[in-house]
Structure formats: C-alpha cells, structure tokens
C-alpha angles and dihedrals in degrees: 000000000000111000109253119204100189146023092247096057090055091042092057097048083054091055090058091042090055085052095049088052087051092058097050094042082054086051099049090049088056084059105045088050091055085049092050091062085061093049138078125224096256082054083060090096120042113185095175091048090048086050096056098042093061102039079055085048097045095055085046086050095059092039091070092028099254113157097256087222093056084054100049094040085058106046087036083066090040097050090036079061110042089043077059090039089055090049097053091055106031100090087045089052098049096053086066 
C-alpha cells in the first residue's frame, strides 16, 4: 500500500476511488437494463441469484479481510436498488 503523509493525501485517493466505484455502478446499470429486456416481470426478483452472489461475495470478502457484513450490507442495498431500478424500466423496455 503506497505511504500517506497526510489526510488529505488518503482522502484524495479515496475520492478517486469513489469515482472509480461510480464508473463501474454506471456500468452495472447498463447491464441490468440489457438483462431486463430477457426477463419477465415475476424474474425480476431472483432470490436464488441474490443468494448465490453474496455467499460468492462473502468468500471473496474474507479472502482480502473485509468484514463479510460490511459485504453483504452493501451489496443488500445494491441489489435492493438495482431489483427497484428493473422495475421501474421494465414496462418501458418491453414496449421496444
């Protein structure tokens, strides 16, 4: 990890970071919205799906010593938003 002399230097790199994260989120909802177009309203929400990504997450999670509830509270919120964000679109995608 690179030596930091000063808040503001960490605080930077998590600035970049942030934005980093923002880029890949926007890129994630470009996708969701492509697999929205292959589901039907009642696939919307995939219990099973949502199940298996955070139980991969989670052992991912403890590979790099993240706390695994700090994983799963994230992605819980993330997946919470995107399952709203699909049902928002869906009826405007399926008039395409």
């Amino acid at each position: 990890m690179k030596k930091f002399n000063t808040i503001e230097e960490i605080r930077d790199e998590i600035d970049n970071l942030d934005l980093k994260i923002i880029e890949l989120i926007s890129q994630r909802k470009d996708l969701v919205f492509e697999v929205v177009k292959l589901k039907r309203k009642d696939q919307i929400v995939d219990q099973k799906r949502i199940d298996s990504i955070l139980k991969r997450l989670n052992i991912e999670a403890k590979k790099r010593g993240i706390p695994e509830s700090m994983i799963e509270n994230l992605w819980k919120i993330m997946i919470k938003s995107f399952i709203k964000y699909e049902q928002e679109i869906y009826d405007q995608v399926h008039k395409e």
